[in-house]
C-alpha positions in Angstrom: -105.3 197.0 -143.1 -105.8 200.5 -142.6 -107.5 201.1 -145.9 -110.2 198.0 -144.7 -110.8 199.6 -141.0 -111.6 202.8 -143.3 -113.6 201.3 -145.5 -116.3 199.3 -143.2 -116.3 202.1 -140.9 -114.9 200.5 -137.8 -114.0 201.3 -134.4 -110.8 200.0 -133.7 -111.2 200.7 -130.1 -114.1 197.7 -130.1 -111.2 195.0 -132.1 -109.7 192.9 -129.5 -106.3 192.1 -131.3 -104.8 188.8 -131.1 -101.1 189.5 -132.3 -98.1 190.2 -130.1 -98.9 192.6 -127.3 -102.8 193.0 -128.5 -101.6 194.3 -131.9 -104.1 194.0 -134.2 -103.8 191.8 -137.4 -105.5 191.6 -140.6 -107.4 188.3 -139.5 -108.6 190.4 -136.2 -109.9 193.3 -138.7 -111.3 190.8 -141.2 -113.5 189.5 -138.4 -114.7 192.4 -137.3 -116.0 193.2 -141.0 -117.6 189.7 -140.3 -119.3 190.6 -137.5 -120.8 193.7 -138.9 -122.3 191.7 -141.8 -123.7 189.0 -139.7 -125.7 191.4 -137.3 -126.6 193.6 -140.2 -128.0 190.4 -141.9 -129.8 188.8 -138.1 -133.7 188.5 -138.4 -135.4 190.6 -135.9 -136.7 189.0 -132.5 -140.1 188.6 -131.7 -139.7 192.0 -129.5 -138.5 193.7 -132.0 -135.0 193.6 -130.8 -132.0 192.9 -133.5 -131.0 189.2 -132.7 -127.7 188.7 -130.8 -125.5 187.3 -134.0 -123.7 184.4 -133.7 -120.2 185.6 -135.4 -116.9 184.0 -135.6 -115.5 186.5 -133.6 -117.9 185.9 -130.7 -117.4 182.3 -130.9 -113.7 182.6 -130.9 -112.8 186.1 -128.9 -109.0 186.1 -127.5 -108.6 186.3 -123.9 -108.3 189.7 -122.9 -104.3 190.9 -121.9 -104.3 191.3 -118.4 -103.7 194.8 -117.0 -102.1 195.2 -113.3 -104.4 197.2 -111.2 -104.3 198.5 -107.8 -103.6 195.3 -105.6 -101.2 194.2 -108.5 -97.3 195.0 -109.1 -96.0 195.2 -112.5 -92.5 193.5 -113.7 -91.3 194.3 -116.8 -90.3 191.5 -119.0 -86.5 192.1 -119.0 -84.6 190.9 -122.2 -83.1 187.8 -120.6 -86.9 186.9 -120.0 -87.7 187.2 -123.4 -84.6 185.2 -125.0 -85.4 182.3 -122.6 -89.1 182.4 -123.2 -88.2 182.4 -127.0 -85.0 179.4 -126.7 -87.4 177.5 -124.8 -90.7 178.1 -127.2 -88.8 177.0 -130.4 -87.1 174.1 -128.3 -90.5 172.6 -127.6 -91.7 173.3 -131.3 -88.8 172.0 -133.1 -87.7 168.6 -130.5 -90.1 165.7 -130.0 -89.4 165.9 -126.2 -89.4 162.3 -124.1 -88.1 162.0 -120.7 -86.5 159.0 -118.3 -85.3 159.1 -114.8 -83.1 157.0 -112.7 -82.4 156.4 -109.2 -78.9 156.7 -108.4 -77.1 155.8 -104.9 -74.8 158.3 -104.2 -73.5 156.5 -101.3 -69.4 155.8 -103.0 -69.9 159.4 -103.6 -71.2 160.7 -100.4 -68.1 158.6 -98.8 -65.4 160.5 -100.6 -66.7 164.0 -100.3 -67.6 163.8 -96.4 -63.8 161.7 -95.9 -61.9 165.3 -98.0 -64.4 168.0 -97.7 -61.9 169.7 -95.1 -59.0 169.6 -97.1 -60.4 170.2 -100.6 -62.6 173.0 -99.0 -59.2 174.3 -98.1 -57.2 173.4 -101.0 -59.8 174.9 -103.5 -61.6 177.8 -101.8 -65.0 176.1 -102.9 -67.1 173.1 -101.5 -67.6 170.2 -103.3 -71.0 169.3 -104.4 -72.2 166.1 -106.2 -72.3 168.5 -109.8 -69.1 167.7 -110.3 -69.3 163.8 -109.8 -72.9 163.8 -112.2 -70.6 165.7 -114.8 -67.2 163.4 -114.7 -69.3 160.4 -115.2 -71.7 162.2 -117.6 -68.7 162.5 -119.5 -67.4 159.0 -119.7 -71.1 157.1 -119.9 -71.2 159.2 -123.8 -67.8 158.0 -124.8 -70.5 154.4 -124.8 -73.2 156.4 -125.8 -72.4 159.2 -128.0 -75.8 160.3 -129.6 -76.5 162.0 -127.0 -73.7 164.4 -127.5 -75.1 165.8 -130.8 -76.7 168.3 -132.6 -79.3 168.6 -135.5 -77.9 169.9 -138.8 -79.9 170.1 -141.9 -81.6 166.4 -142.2 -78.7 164.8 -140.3 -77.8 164.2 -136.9 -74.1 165.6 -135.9 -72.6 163.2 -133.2 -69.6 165.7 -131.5 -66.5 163.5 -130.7 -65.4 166.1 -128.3 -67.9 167.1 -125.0 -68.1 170.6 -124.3 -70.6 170.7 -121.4 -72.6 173.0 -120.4 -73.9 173.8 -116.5 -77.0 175.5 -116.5 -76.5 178.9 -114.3 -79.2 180.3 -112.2 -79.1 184.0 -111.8 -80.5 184.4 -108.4 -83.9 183.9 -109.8 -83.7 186.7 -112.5 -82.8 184.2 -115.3 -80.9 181.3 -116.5 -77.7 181.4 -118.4 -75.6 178.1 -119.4 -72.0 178.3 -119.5 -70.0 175.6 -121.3 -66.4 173.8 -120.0 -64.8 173.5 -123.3 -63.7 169.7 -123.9 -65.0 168.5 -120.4 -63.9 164.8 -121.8 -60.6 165.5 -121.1 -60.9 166.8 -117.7 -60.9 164.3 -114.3 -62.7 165.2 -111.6 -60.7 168.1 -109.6 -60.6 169.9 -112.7 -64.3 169.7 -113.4 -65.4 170.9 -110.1 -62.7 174.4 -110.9 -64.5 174.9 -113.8 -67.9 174.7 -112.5 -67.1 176.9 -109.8 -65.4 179.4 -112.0 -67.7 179.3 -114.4 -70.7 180.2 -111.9 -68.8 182.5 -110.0 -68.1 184.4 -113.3 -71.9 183.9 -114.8 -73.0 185.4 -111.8 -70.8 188.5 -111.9 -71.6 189.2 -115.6 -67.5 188.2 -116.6 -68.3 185.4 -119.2 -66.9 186.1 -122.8 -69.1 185.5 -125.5 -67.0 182.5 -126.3 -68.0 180.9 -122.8 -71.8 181.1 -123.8 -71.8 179.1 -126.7 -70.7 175.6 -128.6 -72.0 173.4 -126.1 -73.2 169.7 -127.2 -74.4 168.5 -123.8 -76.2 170.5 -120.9 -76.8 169.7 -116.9 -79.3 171.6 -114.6 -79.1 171.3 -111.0 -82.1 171.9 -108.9 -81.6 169.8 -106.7 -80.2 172.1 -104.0 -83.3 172.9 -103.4 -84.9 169.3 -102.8 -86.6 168.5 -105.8 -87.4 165.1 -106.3 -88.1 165.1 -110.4 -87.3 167.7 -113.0 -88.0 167.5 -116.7 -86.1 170.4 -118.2 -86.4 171.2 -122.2 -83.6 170.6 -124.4 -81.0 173.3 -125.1 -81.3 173.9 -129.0 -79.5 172.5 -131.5 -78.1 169.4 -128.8 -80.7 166.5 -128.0 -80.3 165.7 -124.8 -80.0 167.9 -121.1 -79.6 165.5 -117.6 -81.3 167.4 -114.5 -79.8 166.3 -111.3 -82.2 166.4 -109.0 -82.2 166.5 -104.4 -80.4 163.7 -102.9 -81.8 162.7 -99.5 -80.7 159.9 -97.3 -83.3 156.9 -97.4 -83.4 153.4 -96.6 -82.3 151.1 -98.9 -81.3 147.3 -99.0 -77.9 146.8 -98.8 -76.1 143.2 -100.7 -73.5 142.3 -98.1 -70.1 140.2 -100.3 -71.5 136.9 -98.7 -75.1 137.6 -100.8 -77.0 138.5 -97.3 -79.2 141.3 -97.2 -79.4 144.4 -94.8 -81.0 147.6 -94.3 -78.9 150.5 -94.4 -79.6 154.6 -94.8 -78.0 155.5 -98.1 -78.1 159.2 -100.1 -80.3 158.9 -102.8 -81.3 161.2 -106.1 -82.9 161.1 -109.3 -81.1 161.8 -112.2 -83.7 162.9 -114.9 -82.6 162.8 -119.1 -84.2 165.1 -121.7 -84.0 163.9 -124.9 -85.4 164.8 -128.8 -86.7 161.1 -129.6 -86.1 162.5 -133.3 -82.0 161.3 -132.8 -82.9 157.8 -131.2 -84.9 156.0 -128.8 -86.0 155.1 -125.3 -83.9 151.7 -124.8 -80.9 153.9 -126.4 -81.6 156.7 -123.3 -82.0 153.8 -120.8 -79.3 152.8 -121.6 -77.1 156.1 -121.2 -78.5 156.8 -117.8 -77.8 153.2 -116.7 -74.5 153.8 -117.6 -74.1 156.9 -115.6 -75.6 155.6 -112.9 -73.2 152.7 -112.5 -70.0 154.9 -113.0 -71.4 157.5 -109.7 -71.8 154.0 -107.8 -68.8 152.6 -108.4 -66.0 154.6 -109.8 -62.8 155.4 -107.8 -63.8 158.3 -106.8 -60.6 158.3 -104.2 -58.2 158.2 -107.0 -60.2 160.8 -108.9 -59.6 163.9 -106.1 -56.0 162.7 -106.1 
């Protein structure tokens, strides 16, 4: 490349480069020699003037890399940054992403943790949140539906008879990391909720092992402590599915009394939102799974599952 910029005599102050971080590539000097030939070659205009040549380059100039100026403030793109941005680029490149959301009433649920908040609170040293209850049911809805608990080898799909699920960590908005509970299937609920708080707790304090970070088959992300209402996250490489649990709010919704009668009563309700790579099977298949899990948060024993 360096021999051609010699050659043609070029100013490679004037190539806008197109690679990573404006480097520039062989194509970027290539057109540049281009360019050169094609206003060498323009007729004159009627004034005299050379004509303004219509190049390739002109027609197809990259958009300048932005530089921070006075009124701007500069943050460098830490490594975390640049391993998500890269996880996350390949993930859309590699799975053919489709997504489905389900309402869910979370009013069984909402029963049991306002009835032992107090005494779990007090028991466990940590609140308990509707994560836990999404992830025990998670768990059992893919013992029905287990191709969503797989991963992509070469030209097969791996089902995983074992769940090791992983709870997408935020790190007070400096980046994302997603610890895995190691055979979650076996788990009931109390023991889920320890290991989602430990698990944070330790993401967050930089105490994970290696180990912790890796071999997950299924993920979770929970924004919705922060009220969002429908999240579409991309899929965690190699697995083919993530759920986002999105903000429950209370709402009004009809209520089937045992006698059939009808009634209007104020329920908690959320959106549970599945990612999945329509590669490893399709929409009814999904539907399916998320009816599942919404069925086991709205009526499961949740009672007998603290005790």
């Amino acid at each position: 490349m360096r021999k051609l910029v010699n050659e043609n005599d070029l100013d490679v102050d004037a190539i806008a480069g197109t690679g990573p971080g404006g480097r520039i590539t062989r194509d970027d000097v290539l057109d540049a020699i281009d360019a050169g030939s094609a206003a060498k070659q323009a007729p004159a205009a009627s004034d005299g003037a050379p004509a303004p040549a219509a190049s390739s380059a002109s027609k197809s100039a990259p958009t300048p890399t932005p530089r921070a100026g006075e009124r701007d403030t500069a943050v460098p793109n830490t490594r975390i940054r640049k391993a998500t941005a890269e996880h996350m680029r390949r993930s859309v490149d590699t799975s053919a992403h489709v997504y489905a959301s389900i309402e869910v009433d979370f009013e069984a649920v909402d029963r049991v943790r306002r009835a032992q908040k107090e005494d779990f609170k007090a028991d466990e040293g940590f609140s308990l949140t509707y994560l836990p209850f999404v992830a025990r049911a998670v768990v059992d809805a893919i013992r029905e539906y287990p191709e969503v608990n797989a991963s992509f080898g070469a030209d097969e799909l791996i089902i995983h008879n074992y769940v090791n699920l992983g709870i997408a960590v935020d790190l007070d908005f400096k980046g994302l990391l997603v610890p895995v509970i190691a055979d979650a299937d076996g788990m009931r609920l109390r023991a889920i909720a320890r290991s989602v708080s430990d698990l944070a707790a330790r993401t967050r304090s930089k105490k994970l092992s290696p180990d912790e970070l890796s071999g997950g088959t299924f993920t979770i992300t929970n924004p919705g402590p922060f009220g969002t209402t429908m999240t579409m996250p991309i899929i965690n490489q190699p697995q083919v599915a993530i759920l986002s649990t999105d903000g429950v709010k209370r709402r009004p919704v009809v209520v089937e009394a045992s006698d059939g009668s009808e009634a209007i009563g104020i329920h908690p309700l959320g959106n549970l939102t599945l990612t999945w790579d329509h590669r490893a099977f399709d929409g009814a298949y999904a539907a399916a799974f998320l009816k599942r899990t919404k069925d086991l948060l709205e009526t499961m024993d949740w009672d007998q599952e603290l005790s």
